[in-house]
LUMLOVO-335418 format. One record per residue (C-alpha): residue in three letters; x, y, z. Coordinates in nm, 3 decimals. Each point is the difference from the previous one (the first is absolute). Last residue first. Example, Ala and Ser with C-alpha at 12.3 -4.5 7.8 and 13.67 -1.06 7.14 Angstrom:
% residues 2
+-----+---------+---------+---------+
|  aa |    east |   north |      up |
+-----+---------+---------+---------+
| SER |   1.367 |  -0.106 |   0.714 |
| ALA |  -0.137 |  -0.344 |   0.066 |
+-----+---------+---------+---------+
END
This chain:
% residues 421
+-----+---------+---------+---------+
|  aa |    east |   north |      up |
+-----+---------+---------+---------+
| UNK |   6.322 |  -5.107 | -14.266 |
| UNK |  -0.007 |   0.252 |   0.249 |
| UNK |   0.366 |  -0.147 |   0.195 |
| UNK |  -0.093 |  -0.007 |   0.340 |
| UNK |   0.261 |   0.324 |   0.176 |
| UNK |   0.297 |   0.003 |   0.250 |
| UNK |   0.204 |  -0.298 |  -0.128 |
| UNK |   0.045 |   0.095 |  -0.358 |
| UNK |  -0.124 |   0.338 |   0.088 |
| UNK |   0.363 |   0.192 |   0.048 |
| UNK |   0.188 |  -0.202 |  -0.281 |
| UNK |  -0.274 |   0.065 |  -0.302 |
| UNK |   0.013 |   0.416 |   0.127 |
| UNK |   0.392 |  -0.042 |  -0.015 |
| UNK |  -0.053 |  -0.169 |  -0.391 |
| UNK |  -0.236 |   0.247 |  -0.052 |
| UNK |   0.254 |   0.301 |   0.084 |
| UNK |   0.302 |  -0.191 |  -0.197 |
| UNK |  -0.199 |  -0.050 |  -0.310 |
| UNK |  -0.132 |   0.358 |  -0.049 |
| UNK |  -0.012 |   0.033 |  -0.373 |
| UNK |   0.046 |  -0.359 |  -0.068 |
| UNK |  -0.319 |  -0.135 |   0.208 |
| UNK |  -0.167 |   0.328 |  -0.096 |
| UNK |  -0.041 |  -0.124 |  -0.356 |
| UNK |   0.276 |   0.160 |  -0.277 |
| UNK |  -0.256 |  -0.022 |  -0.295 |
| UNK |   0.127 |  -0.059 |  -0.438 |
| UNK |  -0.073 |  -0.404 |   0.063 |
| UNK |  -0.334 |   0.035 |   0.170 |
| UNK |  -0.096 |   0.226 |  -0.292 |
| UNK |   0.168 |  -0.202 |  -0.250 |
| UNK |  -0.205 |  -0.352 |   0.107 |
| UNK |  -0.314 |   0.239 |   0.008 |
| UNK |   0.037 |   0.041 |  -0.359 |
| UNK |   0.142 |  -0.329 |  -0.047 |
| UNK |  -0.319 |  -0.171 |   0.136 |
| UNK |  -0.248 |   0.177 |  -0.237 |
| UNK |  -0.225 |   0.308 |  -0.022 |
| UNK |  -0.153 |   0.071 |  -0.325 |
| UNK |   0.180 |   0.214 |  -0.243 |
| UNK |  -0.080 |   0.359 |  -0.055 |
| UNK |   0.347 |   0.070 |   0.019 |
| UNK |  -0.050 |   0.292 |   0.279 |
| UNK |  -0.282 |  -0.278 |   0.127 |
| UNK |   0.252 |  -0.258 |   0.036 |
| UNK |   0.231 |   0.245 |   0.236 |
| UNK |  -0.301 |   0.164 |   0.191 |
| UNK |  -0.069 |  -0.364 |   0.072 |
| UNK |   0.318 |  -0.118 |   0.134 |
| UNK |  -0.011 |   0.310 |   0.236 |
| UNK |  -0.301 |  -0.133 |   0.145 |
| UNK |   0.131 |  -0.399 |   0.020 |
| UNK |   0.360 |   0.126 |   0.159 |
| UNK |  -0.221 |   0.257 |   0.225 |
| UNK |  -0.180 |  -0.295 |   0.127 |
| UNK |   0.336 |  -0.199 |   0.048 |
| UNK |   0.136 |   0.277 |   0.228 |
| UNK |  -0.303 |   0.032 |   0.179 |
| UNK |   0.022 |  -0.377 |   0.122 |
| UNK |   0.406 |   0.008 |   0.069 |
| UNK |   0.216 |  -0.057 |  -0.224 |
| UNK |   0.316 |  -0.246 |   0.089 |
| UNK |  -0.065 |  -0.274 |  -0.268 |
| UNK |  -0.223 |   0.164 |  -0.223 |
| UNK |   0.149 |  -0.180 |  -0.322 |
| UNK |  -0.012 |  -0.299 |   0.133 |
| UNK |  -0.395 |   0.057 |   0.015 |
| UNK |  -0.018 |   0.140 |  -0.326 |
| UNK |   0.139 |  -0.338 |  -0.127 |
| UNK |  -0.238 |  -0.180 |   0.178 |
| UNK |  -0.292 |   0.165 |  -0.122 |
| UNK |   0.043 |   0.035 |  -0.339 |
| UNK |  -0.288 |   0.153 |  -0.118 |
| UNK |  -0.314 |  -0.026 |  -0.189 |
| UNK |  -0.143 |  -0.286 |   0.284 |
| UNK |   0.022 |   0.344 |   0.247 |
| UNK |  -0.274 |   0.114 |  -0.204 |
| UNK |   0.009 |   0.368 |   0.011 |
| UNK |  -0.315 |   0.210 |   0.127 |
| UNK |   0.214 |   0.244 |   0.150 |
| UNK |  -0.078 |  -0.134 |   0.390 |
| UNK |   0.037 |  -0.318 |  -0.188 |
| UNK |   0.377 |   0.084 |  -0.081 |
| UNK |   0.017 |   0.100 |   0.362 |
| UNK |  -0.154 |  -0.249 |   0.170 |
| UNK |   0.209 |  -0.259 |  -0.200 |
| UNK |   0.337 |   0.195 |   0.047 |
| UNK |  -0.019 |   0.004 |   0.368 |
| UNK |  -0.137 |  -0.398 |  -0.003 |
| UNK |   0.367 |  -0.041 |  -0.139 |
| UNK |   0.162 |   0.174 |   0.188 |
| UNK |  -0.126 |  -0.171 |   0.347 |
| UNK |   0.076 |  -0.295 |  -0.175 |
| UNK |   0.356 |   0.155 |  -0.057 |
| UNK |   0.061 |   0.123 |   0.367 |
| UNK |  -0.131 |   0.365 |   0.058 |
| UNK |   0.239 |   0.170 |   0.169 |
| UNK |  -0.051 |   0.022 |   0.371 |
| UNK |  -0.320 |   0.142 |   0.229 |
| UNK |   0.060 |  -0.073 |   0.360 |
| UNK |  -0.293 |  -0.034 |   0.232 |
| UNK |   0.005 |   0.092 |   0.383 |
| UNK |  -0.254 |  -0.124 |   0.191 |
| UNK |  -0.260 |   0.027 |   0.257 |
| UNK |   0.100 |   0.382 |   0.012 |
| UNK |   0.107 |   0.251 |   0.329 |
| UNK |   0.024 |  -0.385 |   0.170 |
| UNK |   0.379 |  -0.056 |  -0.107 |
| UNK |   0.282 |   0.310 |  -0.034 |
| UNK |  -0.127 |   0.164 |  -0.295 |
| UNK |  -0.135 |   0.325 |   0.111 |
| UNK |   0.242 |   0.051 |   0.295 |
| UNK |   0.334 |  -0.032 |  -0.170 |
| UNK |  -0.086 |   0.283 |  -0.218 |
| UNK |  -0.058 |   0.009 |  -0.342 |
| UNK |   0.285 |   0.134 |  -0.208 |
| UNK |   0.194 |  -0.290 |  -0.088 |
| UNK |  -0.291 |  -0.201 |  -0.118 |
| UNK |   0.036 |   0.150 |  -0.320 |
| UNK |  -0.261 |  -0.087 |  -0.242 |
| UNK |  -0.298 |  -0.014 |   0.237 |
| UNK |  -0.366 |  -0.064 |  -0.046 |
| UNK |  -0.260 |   0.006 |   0.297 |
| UNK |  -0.342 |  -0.183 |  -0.016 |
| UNK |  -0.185 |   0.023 |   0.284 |
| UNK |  -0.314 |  -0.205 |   0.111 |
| UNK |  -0.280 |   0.249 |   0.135 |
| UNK |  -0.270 |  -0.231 |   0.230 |
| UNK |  -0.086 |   0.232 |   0.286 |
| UNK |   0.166 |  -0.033 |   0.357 |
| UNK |   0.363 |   0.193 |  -0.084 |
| UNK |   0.217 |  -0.011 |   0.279 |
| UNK |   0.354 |  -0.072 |  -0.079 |
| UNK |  -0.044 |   0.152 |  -0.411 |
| UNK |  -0.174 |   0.303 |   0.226 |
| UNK |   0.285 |   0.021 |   0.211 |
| UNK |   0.273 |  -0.079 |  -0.284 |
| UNK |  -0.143 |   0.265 |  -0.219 |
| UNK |   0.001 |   0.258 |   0.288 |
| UNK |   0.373 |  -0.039 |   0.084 |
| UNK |   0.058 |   0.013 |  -0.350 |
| UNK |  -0.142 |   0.343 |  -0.037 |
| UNK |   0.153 |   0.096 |   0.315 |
| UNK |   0.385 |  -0.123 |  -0.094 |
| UNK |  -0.069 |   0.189 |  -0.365 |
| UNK |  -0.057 |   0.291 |   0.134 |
| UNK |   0.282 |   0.023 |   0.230 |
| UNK |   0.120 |   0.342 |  -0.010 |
| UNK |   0.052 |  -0.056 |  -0.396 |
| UNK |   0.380 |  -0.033 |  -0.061 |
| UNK |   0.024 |  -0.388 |   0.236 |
| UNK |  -0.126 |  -0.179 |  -0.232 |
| UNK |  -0.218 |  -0.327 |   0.001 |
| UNK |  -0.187 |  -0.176 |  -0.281 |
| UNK |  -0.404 |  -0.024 |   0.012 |
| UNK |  -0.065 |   0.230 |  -0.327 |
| UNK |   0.230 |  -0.130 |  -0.256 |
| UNK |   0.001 |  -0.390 |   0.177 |
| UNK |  -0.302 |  -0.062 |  -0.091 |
| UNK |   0.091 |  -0.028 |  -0.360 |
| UNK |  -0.408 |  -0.049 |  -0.083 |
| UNK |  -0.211 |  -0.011 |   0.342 |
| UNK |  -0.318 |  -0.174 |  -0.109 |
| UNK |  -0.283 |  -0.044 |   0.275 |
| UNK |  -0.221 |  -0.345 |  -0.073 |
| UNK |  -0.343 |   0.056 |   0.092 |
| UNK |  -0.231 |  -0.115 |   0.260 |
| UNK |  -0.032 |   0.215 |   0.137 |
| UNK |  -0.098 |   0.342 |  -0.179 |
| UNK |  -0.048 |   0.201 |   0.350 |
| UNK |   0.317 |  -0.138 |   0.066 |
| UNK |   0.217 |   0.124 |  -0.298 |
| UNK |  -0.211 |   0.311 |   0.091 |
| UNK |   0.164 |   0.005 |   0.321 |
| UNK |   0.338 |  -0.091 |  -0.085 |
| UNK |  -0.027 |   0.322 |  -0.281 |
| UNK |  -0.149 |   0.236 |   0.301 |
| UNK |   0.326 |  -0.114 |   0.210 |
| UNK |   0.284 |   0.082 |  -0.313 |
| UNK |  -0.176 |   0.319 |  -0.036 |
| UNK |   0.047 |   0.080 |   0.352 |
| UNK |   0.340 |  -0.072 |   0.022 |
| UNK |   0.116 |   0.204 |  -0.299 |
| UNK |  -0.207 |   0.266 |   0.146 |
| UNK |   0.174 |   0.026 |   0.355 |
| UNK |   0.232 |   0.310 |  -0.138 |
| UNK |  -0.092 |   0.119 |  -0.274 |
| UNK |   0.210 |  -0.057 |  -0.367 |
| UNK |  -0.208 |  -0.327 |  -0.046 |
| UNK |   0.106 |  -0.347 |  -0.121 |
| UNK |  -0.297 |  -0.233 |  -0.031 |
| UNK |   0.035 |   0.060 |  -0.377 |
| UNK |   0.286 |  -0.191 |  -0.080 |
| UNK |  -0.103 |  -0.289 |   0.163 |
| UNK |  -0.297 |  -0.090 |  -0.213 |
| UNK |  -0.254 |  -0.266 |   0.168 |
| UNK |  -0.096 |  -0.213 |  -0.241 |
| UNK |  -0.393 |  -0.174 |   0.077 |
| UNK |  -0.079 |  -0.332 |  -0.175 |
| UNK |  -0.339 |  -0.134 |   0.069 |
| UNK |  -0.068 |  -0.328 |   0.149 |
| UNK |  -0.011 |  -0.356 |  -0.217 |
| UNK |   0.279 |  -0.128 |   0.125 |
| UNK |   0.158 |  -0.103 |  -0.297 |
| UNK |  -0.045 |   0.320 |  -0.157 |
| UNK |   0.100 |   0.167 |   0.243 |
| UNK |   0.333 |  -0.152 |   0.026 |
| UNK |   0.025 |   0.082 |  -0.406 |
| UNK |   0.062 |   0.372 |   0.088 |
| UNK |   0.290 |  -0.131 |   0.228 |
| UNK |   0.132 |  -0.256 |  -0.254 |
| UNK |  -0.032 |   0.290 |  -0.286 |
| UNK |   0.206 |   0.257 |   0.248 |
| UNK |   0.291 |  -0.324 |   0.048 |
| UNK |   0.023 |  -0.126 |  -0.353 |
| UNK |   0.326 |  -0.011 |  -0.089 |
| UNK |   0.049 |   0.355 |  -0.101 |
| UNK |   0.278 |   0.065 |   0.252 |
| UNK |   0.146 |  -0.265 |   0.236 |
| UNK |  -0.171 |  -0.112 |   0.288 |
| UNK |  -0.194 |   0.045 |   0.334 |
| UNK |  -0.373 |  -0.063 |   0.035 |
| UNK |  -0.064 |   0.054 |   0.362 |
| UNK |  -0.333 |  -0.204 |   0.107 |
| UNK |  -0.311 |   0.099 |   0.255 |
| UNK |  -0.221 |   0.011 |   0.316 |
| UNK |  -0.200 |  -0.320 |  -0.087 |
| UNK |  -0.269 |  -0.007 |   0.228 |
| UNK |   0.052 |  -0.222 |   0.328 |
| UNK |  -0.229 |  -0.337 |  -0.069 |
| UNK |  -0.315 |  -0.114 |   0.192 |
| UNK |   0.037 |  -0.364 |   0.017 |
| UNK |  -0.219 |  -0.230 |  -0.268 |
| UNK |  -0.108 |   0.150 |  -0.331 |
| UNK |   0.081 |   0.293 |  -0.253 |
| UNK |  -0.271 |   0.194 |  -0.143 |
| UNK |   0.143 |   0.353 |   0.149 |
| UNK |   0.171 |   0.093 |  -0.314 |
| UNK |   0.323 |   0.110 |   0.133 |
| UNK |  -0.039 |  -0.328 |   0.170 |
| UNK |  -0.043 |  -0.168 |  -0.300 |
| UNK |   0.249 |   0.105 |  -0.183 |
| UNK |   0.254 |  -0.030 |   0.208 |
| UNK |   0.136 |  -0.330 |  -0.130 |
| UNK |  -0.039 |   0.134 |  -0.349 |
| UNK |   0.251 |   0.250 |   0.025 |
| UNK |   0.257 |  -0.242 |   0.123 |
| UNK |  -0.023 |  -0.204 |  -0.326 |
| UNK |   0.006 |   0.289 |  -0.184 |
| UNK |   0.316 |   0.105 |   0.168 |
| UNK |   0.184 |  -0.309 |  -0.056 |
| UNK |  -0.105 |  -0.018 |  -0.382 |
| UNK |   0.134 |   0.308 |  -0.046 |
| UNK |   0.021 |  -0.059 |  -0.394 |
| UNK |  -0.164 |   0.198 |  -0.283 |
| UNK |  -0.234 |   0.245 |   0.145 |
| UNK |  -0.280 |   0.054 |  -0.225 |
| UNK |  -0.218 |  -0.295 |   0.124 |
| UNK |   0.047 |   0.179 |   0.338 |
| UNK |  -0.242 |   0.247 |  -0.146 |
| UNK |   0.033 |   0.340 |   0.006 |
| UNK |  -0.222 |   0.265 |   0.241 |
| UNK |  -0.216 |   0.240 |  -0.196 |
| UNK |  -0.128 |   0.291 |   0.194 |
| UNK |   0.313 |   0.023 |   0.196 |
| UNK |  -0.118 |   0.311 |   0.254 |
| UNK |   0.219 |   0.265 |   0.121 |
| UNK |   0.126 |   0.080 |   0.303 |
| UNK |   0.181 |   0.320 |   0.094 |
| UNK |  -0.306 |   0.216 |  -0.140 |
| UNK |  -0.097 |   0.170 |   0.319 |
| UNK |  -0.385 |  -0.072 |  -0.060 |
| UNK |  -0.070 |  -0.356 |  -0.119 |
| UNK |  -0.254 |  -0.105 |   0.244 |
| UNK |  -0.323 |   0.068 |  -0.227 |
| UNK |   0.211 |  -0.149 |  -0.298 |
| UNK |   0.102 |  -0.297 |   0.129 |
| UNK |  -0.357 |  -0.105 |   0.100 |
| UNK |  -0.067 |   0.048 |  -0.407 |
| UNK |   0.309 |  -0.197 |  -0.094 |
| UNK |  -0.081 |  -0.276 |   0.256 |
| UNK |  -0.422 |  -0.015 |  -0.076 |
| UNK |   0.160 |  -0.037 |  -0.348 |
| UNK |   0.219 |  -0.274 |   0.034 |
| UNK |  -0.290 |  -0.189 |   0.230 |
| UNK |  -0.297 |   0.033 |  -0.269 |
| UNK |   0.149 |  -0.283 |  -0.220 |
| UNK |  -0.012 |  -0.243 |   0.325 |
| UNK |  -0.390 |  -0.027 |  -0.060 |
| UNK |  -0.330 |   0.232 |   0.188 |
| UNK |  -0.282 |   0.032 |  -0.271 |
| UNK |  -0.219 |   0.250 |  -0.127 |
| UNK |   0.276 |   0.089 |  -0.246 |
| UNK |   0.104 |   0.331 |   0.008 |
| UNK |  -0.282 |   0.046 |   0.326 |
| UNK |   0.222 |  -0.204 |   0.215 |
| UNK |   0.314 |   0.150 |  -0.011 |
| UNK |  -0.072 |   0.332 |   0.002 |
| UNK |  -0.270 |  -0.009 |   0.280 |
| UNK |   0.284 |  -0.221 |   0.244 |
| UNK |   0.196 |   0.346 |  -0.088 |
| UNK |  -0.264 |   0.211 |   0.116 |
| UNK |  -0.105 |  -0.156 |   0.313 |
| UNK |   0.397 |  -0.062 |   0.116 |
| UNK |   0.052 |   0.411 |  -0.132 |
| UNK |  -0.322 |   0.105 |   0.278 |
| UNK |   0.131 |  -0.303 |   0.245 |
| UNK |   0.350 |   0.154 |   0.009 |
| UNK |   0.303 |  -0.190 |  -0.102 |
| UNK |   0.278 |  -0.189 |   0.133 |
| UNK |  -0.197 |  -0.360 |  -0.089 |
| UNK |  -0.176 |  -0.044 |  -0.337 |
| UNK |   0.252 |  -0.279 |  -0.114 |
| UNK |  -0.102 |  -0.233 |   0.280 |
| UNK |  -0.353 |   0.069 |  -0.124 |
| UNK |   0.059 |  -0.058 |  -0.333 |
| UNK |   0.226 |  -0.306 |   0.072 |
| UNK |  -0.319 |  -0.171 |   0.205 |
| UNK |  -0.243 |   0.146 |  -0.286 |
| UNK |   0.282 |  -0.183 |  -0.274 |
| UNK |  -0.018 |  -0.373 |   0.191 |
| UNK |  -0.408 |  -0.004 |   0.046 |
| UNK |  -0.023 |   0.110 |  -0.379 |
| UNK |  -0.318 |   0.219 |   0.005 |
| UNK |  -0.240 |   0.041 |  -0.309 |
| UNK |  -0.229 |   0.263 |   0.090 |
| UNK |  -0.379 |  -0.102 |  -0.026 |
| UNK |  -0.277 |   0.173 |  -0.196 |
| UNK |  -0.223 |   0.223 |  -0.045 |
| UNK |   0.259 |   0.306 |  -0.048 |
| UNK |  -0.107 |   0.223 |   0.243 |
| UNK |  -0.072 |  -0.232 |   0.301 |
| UNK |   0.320 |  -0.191 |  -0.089 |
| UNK |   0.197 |   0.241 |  -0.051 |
| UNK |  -0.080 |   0.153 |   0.363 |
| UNK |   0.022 |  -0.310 |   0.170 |
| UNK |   0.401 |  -0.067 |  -0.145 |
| UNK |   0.071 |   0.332 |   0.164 |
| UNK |  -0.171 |  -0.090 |   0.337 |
| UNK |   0.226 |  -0.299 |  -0.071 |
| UNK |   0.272 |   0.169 |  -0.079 |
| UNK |  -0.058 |   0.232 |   0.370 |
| UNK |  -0.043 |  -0.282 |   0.170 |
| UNK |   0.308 |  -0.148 |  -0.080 |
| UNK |   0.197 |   0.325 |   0.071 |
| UNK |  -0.127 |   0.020 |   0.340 |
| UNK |   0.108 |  -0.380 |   0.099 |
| UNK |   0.331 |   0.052 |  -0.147 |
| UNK |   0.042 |   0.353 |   0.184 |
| UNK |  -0.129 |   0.315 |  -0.082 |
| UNK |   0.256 |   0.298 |   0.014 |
| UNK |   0.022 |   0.143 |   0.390 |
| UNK |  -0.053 |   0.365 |   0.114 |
| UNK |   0.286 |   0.140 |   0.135 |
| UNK |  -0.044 |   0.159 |   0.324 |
| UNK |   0.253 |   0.259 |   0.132 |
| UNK |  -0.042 |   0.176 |   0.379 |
| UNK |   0.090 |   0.337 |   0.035 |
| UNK |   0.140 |   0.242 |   0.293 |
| UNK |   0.334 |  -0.092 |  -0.094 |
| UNK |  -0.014 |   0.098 |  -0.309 |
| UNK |  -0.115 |   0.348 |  -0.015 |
| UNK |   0.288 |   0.188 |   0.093 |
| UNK |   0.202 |  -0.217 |  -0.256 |
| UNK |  -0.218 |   0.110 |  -0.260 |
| UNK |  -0.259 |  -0.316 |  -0.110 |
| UNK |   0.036 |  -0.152 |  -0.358 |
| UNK |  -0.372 |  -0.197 |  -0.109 |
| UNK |  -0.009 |  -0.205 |  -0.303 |
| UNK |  -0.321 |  -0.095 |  -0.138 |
| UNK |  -0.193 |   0.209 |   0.220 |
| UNK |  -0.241 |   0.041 |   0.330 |
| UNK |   0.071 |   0.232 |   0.332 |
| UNK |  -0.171 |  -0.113 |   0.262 |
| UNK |  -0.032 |   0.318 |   0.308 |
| UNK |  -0.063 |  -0.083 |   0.307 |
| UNK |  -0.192 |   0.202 |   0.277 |
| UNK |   0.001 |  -0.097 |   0.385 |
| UNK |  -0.036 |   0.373 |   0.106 |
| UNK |   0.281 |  -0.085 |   0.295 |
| UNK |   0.202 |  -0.238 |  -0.241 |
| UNK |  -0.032 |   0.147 |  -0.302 |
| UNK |   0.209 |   0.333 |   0.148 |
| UNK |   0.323 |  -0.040 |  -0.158 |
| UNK |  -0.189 |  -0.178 |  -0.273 |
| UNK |  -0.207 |   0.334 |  -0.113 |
| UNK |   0.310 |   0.205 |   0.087 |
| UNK |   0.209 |  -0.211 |  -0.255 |
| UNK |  -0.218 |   0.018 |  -0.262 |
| UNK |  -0.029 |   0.338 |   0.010 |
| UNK |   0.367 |   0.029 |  -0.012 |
| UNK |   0.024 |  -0.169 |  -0.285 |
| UNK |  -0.270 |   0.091 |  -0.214 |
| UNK |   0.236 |   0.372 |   0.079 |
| UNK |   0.293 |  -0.143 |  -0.093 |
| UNK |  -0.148 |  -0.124 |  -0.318 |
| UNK |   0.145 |  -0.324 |  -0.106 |
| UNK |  -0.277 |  -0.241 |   0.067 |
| UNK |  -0.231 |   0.150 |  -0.223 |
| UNK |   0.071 |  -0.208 |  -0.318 |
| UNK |  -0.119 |  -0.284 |   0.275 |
| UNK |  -0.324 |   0.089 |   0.046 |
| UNK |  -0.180 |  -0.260 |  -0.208 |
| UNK |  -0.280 |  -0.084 |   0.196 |
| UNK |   0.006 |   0.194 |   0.418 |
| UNK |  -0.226 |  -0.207 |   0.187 |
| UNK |  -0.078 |   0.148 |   0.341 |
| UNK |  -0.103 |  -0.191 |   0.316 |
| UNK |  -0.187 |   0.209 |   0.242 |
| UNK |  -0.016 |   0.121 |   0.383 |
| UNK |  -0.092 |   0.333 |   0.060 |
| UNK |   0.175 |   0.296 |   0.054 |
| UNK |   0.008 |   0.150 |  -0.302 |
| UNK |   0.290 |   0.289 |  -0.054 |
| UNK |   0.280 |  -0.264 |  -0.149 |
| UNK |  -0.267 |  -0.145 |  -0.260 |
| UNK |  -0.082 |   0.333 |  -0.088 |
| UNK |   0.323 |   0.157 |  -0.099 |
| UNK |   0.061 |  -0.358 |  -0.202 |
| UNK |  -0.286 |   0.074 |  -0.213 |
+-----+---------+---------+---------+
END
């Protein structure tokens, strides 16, 4: 085929579908290039269509890339409603449509193709015959799961919420500021989006539930973004993988991106031929110049090892400290928790439990309650207050364990950080 394009003489456009697994013969190659080499006397071109098209170096210059572009808001509109006609028409009837939910849907539906935007609008209204908020979570899981193909990111199906956060009453109060504009409903002056928080603190005090919990509050979906397997053993693949999980972050804006112990994959050395300098250096440009709607959630524990760079003011809107729980903090710990075991917090003595967890921090005090009731079901008694009352007393919490290195971490973001709660 290519043998005979090179010896016609006359001019033609030729469409070459799905050639690319023949790119990488030398001799495709070099037919290739003596058809282009001489293109411009027998004025012949050749298209050559794919999903993902990788052009030799001898090649490439001679080439011109189109990308053909996803359906915008207007686009994906049409095509629900040509959706919501075709129920209609076979079901005799009419498709219940929440005005609020079909604008989300189709904000949600962005990033995608029009063949998967048809078929998931198709999914969510023919379950039900109707368009409602309850269709959103699973138009996100299912539009997750047509992007999801590296496997750095994964998907929080089930995002916590901020009722079971005890304390943090600064942060939640911040949180809800924004949460209009990350919804798009809010009014007056056109707002920057959100870029993002840093959630420092001691650990076990809350800091991974607060971040799933941000979601929650926001009402977007929750995407986590795992550090430890960006890193590659090639050379330029690290980097790459950390750019295709930024653009899928953006292809799912709005969302909320979850870096847990952030600073495990961003800190700096100097053993690894400067890595670690290029994958921050990339972070920082995209966290600098990001246009879509992905708020970032970044935990820390030691703030010793992130570089200067990523906290220094502007990277995030703020920087959040997450301290000991103080005693009414404690004590709404120990509620959610007994009820999370179908206790009744009224059975127990809260206050003295509470005294008794001075210095634990929130998963300390859940294992106190979960280890309490191993111990009264050994003795096939039913759990009481001095049961959990020896736990706490028989535990050496972090706070005593480590005393002088949260003590120094309490020093450095007394006047550096907002305290969370």
């Amino acid at each position: 085929m290519l043998r005979h394009i090179r010896a016609v003489s006359q001019p033609g456009i030729f469409v070459l579908l799905d050639f690319h697994p023949y790119l990488q013969g030398p001799v495709n190659v070099r037919l290739l290039k003596d058809i282009v080499i001489k293109a411009e006397d027998s004025q012949q071109t050749i298209v050559l269509v794919s999903h993902d098209i990788e052009l030799p170096p001898e090649l490439d210059r001679f080439a011109a890339c189109f990308a053909m572009s996803l359906p915008d808001d207007k686009e994906r509109a049409n095509i629900v409603l040509s959706v919501v006609e075709e129920w209609n028409g076979a079901n005799q009837g009419a498709v219940k449509v929440d005005q609020r939910a079909f604008d989300l849907l189709v904000r949600n539906l962005a990033g995608i193709t029009r063949a998967d935007t048809e078929r998931l609008a198709r999914n969510a209204i023919y379950h039900d015959g109707a368009i409602s908020e309850s269709d959103l979570p699973v138009v996100a899981k299912a539009k997750y799961e047509l992007l999801n193909r590296q496997g750095v990111l994964s998907f929080e199906y089930e995002t916590a919420k901020f009722s079971d956060v005890g304390g943090l009453n600064r942060l939640k109060a911040w949180l809800e500021q924004r949460k209009r504009v990350m919804q798009s409903d809010a009014v007056g002056p056109p707002l920057d989006p959100p870029r993002g928080l840093l959630l420092l603190g001691i650990q076990g005090c809350g800091k991974s539930l607060a971040a799933k919990a941000t979601a929650g509050i926001l009402g977007v979906p929750l995407l986590r973004l795992d550090v430890g397997t960006l890193y590659n053993k090639y050379h330029g693949e690290t980097e790459r993988n950390l750019r295709e999980s930024l653009q899928q972050a953006e292809v799912m804006a709005p969302c909320v991106l979850w870096i847990d112990e952030i600073e495990k994959g961003l800190a700096t050395g100097s053993g690894d031929d400067g890595l670690s300098r290029r994958v921050l250096g990339t972070f920082l440009t995209w966290l600098a110049e990001k246009a879509e709607t992905v708020f970032v959630v970044a935990t820390a524990n030691d703030i010793s090892q992130l570089p200067p760079e990523l906290v220094r003011k502007g990277r995030f809107d703020e920087i959040f400290f997450v301290d000991l729980p103080a005693p009414r903090v404690r004590m709404d710990i120990l509620e959610i928790h007994l009820q999370q075991r179908e206790l009744d917090p009224a059975a127990f003595d809260i206050v003295a439990l509470v005294e008794a967890s001075e210095g634990f921090s929130g998963a300390e005090i859940e294992q106190g309650i979960v280890a309490a009731l191993y111990a009264a079901r050994a003795i096939r008694q039913s759990p009481e207050t001095a049961h959990i009352l020896a736990e706490f007393r028989r535990s050496r919490p972090l706070s005593v364990l480590m005393a002088e290195k949260l003590q120094a971490l309490r020093n450095w973001a007394a006047e550096r950080t907002v305290p969370a709660d």
